[in-house]
gemmi code that builds the backbone of each chain (N, CA, C; Angstrom):
import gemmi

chains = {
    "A": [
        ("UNK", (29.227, 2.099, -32.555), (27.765, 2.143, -32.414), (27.192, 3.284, -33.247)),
        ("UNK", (26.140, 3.221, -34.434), (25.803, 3.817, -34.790), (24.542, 4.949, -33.851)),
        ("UNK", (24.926, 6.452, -34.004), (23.665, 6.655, -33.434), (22.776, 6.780, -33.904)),
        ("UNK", (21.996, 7.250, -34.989), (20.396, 6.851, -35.347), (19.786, 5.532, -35.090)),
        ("UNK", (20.926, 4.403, -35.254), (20.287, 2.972, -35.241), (19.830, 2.884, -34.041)),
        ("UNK", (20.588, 3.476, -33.014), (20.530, 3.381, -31.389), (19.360, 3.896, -30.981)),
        ("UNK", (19.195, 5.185, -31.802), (18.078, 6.028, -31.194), (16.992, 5.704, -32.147)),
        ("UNK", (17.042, 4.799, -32.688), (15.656, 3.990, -33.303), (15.358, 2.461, -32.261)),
        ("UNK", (16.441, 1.871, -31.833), (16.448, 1.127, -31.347), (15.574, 1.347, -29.857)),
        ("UNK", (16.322, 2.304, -29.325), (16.026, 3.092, -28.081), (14.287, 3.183, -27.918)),
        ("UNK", (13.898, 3.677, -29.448), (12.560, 4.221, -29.467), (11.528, 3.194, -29.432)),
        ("UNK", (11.989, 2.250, -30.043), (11.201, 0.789, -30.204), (10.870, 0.347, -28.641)),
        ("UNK", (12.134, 0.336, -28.248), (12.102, -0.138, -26.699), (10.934, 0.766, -25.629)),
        ("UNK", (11.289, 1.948, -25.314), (10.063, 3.092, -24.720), (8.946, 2.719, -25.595)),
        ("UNK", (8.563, 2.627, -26.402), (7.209, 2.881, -27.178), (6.448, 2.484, -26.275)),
        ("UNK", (6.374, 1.303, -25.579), (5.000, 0.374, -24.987), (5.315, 1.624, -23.694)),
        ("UNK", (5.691, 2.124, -23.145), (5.465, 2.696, -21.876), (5.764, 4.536, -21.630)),
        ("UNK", (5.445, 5.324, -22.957), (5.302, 6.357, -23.146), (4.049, 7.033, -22.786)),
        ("UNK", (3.818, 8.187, -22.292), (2.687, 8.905, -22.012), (2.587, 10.269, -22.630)),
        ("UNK", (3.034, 10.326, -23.252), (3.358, 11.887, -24.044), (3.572, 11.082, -25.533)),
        ("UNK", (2.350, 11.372, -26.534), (2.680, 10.438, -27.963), (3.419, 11.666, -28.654)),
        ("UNK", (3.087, 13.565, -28.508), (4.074, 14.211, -29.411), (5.513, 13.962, -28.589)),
        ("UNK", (6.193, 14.007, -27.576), (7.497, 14.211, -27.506), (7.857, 12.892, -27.702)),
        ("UNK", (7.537, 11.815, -27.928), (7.935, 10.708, -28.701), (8.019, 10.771, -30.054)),
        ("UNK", (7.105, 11.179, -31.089), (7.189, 11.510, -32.338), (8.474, 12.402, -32.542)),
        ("UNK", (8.468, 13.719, -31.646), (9.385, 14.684, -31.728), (11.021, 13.919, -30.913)),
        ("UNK", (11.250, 13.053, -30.587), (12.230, 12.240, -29.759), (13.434, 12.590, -30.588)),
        ("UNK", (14.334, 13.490, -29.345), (15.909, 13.450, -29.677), (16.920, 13.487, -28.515)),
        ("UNK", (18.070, 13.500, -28.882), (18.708, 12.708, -27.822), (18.381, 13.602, -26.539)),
        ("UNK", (17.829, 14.604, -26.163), (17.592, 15.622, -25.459), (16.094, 15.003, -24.234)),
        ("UNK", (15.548, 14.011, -25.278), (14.548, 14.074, -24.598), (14.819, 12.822, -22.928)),
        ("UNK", (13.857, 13.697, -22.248), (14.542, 12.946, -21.020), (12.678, 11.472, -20.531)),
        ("UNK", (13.083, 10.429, -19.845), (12.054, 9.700, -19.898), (11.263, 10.126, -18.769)),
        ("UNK", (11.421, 10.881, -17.924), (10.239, 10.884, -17.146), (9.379, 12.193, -16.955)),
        ("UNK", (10.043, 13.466, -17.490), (9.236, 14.696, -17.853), (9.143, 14.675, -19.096)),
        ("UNK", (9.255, 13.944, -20.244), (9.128, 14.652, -21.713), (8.087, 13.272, -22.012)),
        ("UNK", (8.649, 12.061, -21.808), (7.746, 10.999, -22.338), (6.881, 10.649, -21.649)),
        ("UNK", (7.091, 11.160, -19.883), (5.977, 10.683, -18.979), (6.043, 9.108, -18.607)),
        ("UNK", (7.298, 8.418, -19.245), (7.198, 7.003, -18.486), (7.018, 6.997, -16.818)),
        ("UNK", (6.435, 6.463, -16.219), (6.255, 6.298, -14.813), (7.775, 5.811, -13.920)),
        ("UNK", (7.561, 5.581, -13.205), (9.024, 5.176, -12.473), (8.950, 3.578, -12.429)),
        ("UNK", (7.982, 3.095, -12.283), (7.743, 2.016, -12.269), (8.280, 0.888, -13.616)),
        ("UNK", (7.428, 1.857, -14.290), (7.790, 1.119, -15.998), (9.104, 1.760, -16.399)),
        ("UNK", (9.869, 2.634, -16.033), (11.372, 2.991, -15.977), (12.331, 1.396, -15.891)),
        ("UNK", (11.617, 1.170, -14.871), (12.607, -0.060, -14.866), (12.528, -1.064, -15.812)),
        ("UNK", (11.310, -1.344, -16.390), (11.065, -1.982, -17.384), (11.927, -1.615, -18.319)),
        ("UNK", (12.301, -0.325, -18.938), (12.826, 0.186, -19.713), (14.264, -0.476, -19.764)),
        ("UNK", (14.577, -0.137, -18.670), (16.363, -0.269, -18.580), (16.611, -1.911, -18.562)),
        ("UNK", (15.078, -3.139, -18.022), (15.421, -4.235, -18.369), (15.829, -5.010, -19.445)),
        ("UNK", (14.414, -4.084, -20.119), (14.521, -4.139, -22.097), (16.178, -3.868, -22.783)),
        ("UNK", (15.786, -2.867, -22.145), (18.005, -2.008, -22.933), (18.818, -3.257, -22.834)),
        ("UNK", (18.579, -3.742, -20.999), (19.828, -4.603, -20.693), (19.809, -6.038, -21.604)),
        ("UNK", (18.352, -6.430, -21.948), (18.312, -7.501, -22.831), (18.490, -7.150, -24.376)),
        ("UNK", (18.031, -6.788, -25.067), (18.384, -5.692, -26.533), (19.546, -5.706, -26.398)),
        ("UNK", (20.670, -5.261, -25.424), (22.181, -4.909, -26.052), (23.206, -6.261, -24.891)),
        ("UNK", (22.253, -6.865, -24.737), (22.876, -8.121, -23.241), (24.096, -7.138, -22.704)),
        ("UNK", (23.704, -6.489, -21.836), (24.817, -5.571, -21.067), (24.075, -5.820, -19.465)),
        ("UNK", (24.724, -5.523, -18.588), (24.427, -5.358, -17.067), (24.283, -4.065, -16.975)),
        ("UNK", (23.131, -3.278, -16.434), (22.961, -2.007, -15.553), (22.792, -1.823, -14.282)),
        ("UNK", (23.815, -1.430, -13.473), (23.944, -1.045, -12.235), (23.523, -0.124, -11.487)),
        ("UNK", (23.600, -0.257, -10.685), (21.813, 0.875, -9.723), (22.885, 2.511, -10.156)),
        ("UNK", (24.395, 2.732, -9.925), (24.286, 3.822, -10.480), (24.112, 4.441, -12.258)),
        ("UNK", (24.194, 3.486, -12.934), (23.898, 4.156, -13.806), (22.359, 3.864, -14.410)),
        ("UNK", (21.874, 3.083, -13.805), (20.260, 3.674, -13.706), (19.881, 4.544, -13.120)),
        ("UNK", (20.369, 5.368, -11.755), (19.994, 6.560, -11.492), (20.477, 7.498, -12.564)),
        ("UNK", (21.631, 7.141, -13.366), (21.845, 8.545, -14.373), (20.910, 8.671, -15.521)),
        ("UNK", (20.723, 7.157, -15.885), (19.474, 7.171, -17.297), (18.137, 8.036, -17.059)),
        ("UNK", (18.767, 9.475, -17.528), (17.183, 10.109, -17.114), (16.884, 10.368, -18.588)),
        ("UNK", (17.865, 10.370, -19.472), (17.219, 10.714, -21.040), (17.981, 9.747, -21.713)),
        ("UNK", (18.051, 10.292, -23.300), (18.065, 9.327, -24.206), (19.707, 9.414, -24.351)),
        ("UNK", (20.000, 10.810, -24.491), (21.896, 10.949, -24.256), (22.581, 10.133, -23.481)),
        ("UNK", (21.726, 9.878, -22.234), (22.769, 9.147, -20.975), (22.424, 7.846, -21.342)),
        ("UNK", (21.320, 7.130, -21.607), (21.181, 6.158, -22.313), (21.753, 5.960, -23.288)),
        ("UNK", (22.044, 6.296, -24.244), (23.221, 6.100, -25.637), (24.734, 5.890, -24.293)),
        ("UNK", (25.108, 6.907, -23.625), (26.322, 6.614, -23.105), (26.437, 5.603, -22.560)),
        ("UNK", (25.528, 5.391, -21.764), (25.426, 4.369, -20.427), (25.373, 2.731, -21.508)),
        ("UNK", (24.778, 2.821, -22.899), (25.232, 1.615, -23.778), (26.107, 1.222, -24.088)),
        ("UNK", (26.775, 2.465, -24.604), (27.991, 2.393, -25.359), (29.356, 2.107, -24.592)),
        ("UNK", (29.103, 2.997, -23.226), (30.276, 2.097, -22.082), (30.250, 0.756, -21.301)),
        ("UNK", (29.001, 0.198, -21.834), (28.871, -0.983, -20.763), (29.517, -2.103, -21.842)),
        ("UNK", (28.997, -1.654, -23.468), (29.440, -2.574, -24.542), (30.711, -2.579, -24.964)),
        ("UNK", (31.484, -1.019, -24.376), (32.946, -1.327, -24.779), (33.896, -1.888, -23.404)),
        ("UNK", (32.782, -2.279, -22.350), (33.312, -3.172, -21.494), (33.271, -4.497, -21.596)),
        ("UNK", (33.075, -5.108, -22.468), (32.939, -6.149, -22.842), (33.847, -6.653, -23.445)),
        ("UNK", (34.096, -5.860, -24.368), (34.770, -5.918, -25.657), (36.520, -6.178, -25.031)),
    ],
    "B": [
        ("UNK", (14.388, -15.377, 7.758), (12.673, -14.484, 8.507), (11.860, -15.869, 8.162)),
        ("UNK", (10.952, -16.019, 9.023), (9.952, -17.010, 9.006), (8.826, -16.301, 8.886)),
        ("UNK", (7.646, -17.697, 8.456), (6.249, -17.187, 7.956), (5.411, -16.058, 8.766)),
        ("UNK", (5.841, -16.521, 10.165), (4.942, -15.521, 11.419), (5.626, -13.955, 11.017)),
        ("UNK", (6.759, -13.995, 11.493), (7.596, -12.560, 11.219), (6.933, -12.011, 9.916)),
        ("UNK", (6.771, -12.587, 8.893), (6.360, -11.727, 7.901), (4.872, -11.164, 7.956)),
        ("UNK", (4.113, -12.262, 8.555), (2.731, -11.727, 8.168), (2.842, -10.755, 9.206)),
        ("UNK", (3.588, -10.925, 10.793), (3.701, -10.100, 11.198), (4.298, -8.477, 10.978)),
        ("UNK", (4.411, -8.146, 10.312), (5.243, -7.397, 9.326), (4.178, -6.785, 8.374)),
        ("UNK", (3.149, -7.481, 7.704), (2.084, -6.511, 6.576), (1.457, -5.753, 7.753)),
        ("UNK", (1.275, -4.467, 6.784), (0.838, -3.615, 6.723), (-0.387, -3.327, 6.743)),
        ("UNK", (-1.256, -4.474, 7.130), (-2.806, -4.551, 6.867), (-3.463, -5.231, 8.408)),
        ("UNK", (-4.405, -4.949, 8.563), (-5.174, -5.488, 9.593), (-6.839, -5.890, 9.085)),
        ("UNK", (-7.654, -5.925, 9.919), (-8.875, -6.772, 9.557), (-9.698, -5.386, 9.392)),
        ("UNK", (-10.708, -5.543, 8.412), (-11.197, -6.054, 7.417), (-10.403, -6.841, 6.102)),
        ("UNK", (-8.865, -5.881, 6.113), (-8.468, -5.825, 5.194), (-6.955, -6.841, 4.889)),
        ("UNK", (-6.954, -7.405, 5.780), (-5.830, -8.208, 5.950), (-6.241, -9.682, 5.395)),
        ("UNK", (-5.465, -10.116, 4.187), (-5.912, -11.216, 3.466), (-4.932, -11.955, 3.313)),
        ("UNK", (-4.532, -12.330, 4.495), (-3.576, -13.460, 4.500), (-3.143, -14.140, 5.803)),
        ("UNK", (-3.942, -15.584, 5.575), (-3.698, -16.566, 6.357), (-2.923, -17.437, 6.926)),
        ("UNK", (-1.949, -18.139, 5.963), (-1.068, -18.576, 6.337), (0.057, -18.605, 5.030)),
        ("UNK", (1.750, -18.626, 5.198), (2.593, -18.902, 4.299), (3.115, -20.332, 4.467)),
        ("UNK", (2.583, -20.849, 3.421), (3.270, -22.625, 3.502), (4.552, -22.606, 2.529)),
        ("UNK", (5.108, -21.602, 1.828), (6.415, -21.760, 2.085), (6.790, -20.348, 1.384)),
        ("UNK", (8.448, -20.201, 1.677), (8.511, -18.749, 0.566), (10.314, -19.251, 0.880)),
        ("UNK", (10.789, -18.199, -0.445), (11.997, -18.319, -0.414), (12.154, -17.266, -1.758)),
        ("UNK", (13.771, -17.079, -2.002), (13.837, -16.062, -2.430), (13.587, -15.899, -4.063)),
        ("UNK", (12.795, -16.926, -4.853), (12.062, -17.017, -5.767), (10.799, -16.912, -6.039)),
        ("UNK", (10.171, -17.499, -5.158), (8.360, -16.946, -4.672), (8.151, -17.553, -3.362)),
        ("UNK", (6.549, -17.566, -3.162), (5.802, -17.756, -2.390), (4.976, -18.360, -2.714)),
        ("UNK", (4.263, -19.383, -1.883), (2.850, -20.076, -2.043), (1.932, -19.652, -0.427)),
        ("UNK", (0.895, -19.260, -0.321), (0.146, -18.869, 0.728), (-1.409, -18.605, 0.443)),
        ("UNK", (-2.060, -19.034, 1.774), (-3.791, -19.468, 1.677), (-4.441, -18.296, 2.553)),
        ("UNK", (-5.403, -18.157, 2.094), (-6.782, -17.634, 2.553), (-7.851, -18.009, 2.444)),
        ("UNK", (-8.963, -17.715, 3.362), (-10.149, -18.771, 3.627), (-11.392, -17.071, 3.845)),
        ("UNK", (-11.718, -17.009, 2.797), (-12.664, -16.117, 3.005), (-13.925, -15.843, 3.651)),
        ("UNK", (-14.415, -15.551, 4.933), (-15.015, -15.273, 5.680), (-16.516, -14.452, 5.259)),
        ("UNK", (-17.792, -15.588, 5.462), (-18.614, -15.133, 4.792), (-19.489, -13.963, 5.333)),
        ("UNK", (-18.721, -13.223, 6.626), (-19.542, -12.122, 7.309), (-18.793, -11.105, 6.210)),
        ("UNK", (-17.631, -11.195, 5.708), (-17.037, -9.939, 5.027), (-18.195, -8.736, 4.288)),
        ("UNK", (-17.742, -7.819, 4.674), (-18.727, -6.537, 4.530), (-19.111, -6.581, 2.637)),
        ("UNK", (-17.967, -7.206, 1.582), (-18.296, -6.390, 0.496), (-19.409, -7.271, 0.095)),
        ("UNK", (-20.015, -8.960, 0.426), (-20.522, -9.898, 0.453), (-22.104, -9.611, 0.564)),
        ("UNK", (-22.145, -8.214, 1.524), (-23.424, -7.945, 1.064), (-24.055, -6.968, -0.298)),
        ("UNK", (-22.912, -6.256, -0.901), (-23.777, -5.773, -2.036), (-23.186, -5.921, -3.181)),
        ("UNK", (-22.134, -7.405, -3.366), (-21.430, -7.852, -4.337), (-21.815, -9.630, -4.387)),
        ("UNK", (-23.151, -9.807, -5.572), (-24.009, -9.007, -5.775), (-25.334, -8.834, -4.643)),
        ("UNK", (-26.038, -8.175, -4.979), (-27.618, -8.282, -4.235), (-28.064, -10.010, -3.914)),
        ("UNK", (-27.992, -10.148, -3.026), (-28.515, -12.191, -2.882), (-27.832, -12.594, -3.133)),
        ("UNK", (-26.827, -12.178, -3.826), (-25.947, -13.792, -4.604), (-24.292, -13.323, -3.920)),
        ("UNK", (-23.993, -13.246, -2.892), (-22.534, -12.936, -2.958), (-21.517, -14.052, -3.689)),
        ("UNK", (-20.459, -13.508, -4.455), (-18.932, -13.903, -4.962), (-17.938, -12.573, -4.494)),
        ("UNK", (-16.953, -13.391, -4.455), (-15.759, -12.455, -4.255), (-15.718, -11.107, -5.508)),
        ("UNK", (-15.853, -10.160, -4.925), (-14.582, -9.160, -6.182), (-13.652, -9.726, -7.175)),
        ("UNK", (-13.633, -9.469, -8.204), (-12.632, -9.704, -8.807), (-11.422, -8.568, -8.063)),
        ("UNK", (-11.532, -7.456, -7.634), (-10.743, -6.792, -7.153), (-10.003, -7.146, -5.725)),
        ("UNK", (-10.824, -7.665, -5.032), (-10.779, -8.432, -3.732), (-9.731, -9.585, -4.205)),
        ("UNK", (-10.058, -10.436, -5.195), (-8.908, -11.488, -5.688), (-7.364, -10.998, -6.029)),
        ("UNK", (-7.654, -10.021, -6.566), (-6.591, -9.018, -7.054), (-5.537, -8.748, -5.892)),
        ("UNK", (-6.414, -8.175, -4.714), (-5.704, -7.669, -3.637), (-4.975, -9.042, -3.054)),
        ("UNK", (-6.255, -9.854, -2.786), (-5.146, -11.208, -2.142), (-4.084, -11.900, -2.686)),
        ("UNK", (-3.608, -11.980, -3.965), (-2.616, -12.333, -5.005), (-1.521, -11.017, -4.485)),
        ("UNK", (-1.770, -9.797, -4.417), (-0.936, -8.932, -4.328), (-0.188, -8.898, -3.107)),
        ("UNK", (-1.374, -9.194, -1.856), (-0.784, -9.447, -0.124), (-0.074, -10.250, -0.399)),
        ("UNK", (-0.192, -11.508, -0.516), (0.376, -12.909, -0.610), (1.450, -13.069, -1.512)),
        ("UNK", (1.189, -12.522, -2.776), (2.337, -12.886, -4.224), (3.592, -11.720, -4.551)),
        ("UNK", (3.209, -10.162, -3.571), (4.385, -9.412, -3.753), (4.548, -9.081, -2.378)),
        ("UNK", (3.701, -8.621, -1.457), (3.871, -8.135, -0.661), (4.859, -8.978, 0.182)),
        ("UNK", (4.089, -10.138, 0.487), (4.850, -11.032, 1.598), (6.188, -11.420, 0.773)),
        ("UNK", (6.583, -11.729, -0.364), (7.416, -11.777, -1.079), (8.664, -10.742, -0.810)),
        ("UNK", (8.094, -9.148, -1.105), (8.652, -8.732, -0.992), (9.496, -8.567, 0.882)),
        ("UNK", (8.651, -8.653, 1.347), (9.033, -8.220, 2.405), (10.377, -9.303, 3.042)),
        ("UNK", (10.306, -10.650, 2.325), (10.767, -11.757, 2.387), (12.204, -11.201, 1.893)),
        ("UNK", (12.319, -10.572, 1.009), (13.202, -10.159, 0.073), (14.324, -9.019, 0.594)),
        ("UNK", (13.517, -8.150, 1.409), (14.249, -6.887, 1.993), (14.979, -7.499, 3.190)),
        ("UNK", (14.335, -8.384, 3.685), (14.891, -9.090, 5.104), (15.103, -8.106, 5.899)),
        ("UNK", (14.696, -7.232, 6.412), (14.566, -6.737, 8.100), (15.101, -5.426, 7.695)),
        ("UNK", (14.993, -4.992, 6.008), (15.405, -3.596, 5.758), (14.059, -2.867, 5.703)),
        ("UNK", (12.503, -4.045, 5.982), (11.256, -3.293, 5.861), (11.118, -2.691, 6.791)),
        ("UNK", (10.368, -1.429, 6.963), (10.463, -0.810, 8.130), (9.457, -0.164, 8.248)),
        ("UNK", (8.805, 0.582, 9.379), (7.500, 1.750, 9.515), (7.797, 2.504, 8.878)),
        ("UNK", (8.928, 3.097, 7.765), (8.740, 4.281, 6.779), (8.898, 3.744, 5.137)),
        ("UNK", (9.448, 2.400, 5.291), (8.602, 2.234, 3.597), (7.508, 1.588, 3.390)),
        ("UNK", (6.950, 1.237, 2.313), (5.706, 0.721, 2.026), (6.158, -0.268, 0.572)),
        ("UNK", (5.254, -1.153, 0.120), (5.205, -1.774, -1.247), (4.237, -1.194, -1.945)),
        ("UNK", (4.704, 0.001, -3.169), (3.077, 0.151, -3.563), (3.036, -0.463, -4.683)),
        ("UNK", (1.405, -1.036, -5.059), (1.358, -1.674, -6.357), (1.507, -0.998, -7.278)),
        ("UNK", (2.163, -1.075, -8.245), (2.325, 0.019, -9.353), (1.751, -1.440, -10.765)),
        ("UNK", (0.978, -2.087, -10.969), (0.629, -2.662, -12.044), (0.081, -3.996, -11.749)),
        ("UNK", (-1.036, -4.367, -12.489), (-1.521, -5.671, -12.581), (-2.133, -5.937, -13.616)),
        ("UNK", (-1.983, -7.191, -13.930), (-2.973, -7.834, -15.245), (-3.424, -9.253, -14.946)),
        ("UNK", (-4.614, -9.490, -14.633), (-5.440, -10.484, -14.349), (-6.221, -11.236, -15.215)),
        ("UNK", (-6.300, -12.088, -15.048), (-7.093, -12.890, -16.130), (-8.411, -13.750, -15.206)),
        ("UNK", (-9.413, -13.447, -14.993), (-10.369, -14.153, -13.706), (-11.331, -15.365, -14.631)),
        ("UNK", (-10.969, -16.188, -14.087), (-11.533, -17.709, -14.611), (-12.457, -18.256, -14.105)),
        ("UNK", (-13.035, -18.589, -12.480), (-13.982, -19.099, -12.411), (-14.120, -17.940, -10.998)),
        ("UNK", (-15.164, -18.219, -10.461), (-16.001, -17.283, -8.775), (-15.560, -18.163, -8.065)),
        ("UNK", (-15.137, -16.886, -6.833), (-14.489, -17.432, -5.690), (-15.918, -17.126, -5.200)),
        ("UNK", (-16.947, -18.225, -3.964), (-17.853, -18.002, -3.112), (-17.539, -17.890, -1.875)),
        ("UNK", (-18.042, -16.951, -0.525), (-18.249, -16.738, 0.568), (-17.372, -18.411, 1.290)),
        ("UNK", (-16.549, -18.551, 2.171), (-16.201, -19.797, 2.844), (-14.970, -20.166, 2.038)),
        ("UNK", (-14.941, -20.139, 0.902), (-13.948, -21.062, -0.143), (-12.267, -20.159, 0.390)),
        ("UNK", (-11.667, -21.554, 0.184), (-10.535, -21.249, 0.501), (-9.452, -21.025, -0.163)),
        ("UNK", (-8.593, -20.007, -0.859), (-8.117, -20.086, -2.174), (-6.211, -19.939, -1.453)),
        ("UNK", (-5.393, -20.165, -2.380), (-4.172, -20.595, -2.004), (-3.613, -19.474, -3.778)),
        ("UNK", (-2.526, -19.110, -3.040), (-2.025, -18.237, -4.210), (-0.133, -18.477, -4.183)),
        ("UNK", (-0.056, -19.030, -5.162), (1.291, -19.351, -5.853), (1.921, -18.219, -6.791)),
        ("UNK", (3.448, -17.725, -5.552), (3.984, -16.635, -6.966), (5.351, -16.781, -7.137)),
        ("UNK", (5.449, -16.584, -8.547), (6.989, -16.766, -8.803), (7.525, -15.235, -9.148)),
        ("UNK", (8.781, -15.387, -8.991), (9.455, -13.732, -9.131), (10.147, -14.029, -10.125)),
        ("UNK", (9.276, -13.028, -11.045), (9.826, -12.500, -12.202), (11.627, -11.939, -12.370)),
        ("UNK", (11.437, -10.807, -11.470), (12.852, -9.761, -10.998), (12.355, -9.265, -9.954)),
        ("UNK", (13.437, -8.683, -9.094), (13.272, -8.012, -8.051), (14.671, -7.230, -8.709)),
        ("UNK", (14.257, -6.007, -9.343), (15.291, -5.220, -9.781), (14.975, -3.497, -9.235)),
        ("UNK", (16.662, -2.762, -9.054), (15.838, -1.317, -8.891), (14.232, -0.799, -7.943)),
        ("UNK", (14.248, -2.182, -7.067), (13.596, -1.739, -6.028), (11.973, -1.777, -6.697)),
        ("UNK", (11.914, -2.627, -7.814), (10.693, -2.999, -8.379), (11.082, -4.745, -8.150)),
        ("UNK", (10.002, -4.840, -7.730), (9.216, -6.810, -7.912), (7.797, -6.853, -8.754)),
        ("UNK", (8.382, -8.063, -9.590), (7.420, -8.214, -10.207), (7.437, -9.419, -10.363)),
        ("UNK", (5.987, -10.157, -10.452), (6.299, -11.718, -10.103), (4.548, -12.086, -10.786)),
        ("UNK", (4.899, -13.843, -11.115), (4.198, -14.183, -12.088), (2.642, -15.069, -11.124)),
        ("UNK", (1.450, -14.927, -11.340), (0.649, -15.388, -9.325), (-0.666, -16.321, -10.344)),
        ("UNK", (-0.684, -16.962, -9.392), (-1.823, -18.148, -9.971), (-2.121, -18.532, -8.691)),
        ("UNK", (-3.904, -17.891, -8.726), (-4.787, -18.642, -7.183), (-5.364, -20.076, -7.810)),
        ("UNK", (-5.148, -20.552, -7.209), (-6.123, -22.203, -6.794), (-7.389, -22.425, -5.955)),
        ("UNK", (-8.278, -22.972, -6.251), (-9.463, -23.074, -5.187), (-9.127, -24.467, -4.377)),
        ("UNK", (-10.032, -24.947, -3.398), (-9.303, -26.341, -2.969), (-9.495, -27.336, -3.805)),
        ("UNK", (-9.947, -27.128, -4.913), (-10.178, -28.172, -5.721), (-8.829, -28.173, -6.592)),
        ("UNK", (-8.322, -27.322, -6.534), (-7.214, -26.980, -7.001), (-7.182, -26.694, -8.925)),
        ("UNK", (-8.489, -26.044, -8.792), (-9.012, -25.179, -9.830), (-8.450, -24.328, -9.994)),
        ("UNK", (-7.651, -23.507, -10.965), (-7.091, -22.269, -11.387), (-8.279, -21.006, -10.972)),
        ("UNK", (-7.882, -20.309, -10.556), (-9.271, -19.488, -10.098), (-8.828, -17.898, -11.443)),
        ("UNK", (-7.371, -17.206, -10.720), (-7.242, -16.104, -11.590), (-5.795, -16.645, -11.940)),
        ("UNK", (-5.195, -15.732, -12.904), (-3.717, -15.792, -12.939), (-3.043, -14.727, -13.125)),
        ("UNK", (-1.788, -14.148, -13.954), (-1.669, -13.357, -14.422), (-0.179, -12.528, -13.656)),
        ("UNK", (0.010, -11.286, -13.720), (1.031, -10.775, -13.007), (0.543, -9.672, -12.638)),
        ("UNK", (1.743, -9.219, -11.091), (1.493, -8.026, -10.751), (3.051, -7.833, -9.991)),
        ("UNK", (2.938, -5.782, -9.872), (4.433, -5.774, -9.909), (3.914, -4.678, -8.893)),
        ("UNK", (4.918, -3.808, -8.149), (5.023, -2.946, -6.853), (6.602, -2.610, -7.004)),
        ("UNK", (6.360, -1.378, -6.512), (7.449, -0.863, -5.738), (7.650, -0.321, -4.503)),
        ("UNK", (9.446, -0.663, -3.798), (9.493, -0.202, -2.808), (9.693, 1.095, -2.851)),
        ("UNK", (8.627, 1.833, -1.598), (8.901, 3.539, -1.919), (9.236, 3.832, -0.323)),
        ("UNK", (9.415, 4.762, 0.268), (9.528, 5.291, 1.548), (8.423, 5.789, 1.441)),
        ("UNK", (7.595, 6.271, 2.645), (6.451, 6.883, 3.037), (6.554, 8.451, 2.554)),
        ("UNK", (7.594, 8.626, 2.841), (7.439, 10.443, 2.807), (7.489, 10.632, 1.563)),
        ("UNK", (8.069, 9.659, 0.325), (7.352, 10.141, -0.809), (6.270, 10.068, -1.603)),
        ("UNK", (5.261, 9.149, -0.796), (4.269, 9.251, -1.177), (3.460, 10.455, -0.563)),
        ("UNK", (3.498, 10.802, 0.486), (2.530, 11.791, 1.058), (2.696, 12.785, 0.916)),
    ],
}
model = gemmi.Model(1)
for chain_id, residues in chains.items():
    chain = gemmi.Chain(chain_id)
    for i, (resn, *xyz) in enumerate(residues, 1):
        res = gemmi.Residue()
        res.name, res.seqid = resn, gemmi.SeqId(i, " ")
        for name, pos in zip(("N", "CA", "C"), xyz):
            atom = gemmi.Atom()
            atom.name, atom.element = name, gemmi.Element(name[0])
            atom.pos, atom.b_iso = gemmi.Position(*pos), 0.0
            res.add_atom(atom)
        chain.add_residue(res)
    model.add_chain(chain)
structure = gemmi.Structure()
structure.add_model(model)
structure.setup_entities()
C-alpha cells in the first residue's frame, strides 16, 4: 500500500464532512478526525462506511473505536487488506 | 416486540407525540400513520388564517415513525430510561401541504444501522397516497448522561 496514495485517498473520503478547512489543507498522518478536522461523531461513521466501501474491507466496532486519526486509519486498512489476501 | 410495546416505549407524549399507529415494522423499516389534529397549538400561527403543517412538524413525524420507532425496533429491549435516539441529520425535500385533519402515513427503509448510527431512507404519503415529503434522516444512539 502506497502511503501518499492512501493519504490522498483518505482525504477525498473526509472532505464532505470536515469542519476545520486549515487542518485539512495542513492534513498529516498525525491529524486526528474529531479534534483537528472537527468531523462530528455522527458523520464519523459515515467516514469509516466510505473507507469500508473505497477499500471493500469490514470494520469492526473495535477498530472503529481506534480510528481516531489518519495513522490508525492507514493501519486499521492495511491490516484488514492483508487479511484478505 | 410488537407495535404497542414500541410506541409504548417513545419518548414523547402529547402535544408532542406523533405517532399513531405501526402497520408494520421489521428489521429493514417501518411503515406507520398519523392523523393530525386540528386543535394542535402550532395551527394557530402557522400561518395567520390559513393553517398547514410545519414543514418541521413533518420532519419530526418521519423522524418518530422512520428512526425512532425503527430504532427502538432494532435495540429490542436494550432501549432503556438512560438512552435516547438523537437526531443527528436530515434532508427533506417537501412537495405538497399537509392541512389540519389529513392523515399522513410514513414509509422507512434502513439504510444501515451501523456503530450505533441509523440511518434510513422515509417517504410520507397523504391518503391519497400523494408523496407529501421524502428524503433521509439519520440519529444516534447516545446514553443520557452524555448528553447532559
Amino acid at each position: 500500500m502506497n502511503k501518499e496514495q492512501t493519504i490522498e485517498e483518505l482525504k477525498s473520503i473526509v472532505k464532505p464532512y470536515i469542519a476545520n478547512q486549515e487542518a485539512f489543507d495542513t492534513l498529516t498522518e498525525e491529524t486526528d478526525f474529531i479534534n483537528d478536522l472537527k468531523i462530528n461523531s455522527a458523520n464519523l461513521v459515515d467516514v469509516i462506511l466510505d473507507i469500508e466501501e473505497k477499500y471493500n474491507i469490514v470494520i469492526d466496532n473495535e477498530s472503529m473505536e481506534r480510528m481516531i486519526n489518519v495513522k490508525a486509519a492507514m493501519e486499521i486498512i492495511d491490516a484488514k487488506l492483508s487479511e484478505k489476501e | 416486540m410488537n407495535s404497542q410495546d414500541i410506541i409504548a416505549q417513545l419518548p414523547y407524549s402529547k402535544p408532542f407525540l406523533f405517532v399513531d399507529e405501526i402497520s408494520h415494522i421489521d428489521e429493514n423499516g417501518v411503515e406507520g400513520s398519523y392523523t393530525f389534529d386540528e386543535n394542535l397549538d402550532f395551527y394557530k400561527g402557522h400561518f395567520k388564517d390559513f393553517p398547514v403543517t410545519p414543514g418541521v412538524i413533518l420532519t419530526e413525524v418521519m423522524a418518530q415513525i422512520g428512526l425512532v420507532c425503527l430504532g427502538i425496533f432494532l435495540l429490542n429491549n436494550t432501549f432503556s430510561k438512560s438512552t435516547s435516539i438523537a437526531l443527528t441529520s436530515t434532508e427533506i425535500d417537501f412537495l405538497k401541504p399537509v392541512f389540519p385533519n389529513e392523515k399522513v402515513i410514513v414509509i422507512s427503509e434502513k439504510i444501515y444501522f451501523r456503530f450505533g448510527k441509523l440511518k434510513c431512507k422515509v417517504i410520507m404519503k397523504n391518503e391519497k397516497e400523494d408523496v407529501v415529503c421524502t428524503g433521509t434522516v439519520a440519529g444516534m444512539i447516545v446514553s443520557k448522561s452524555e448528553i447532559t
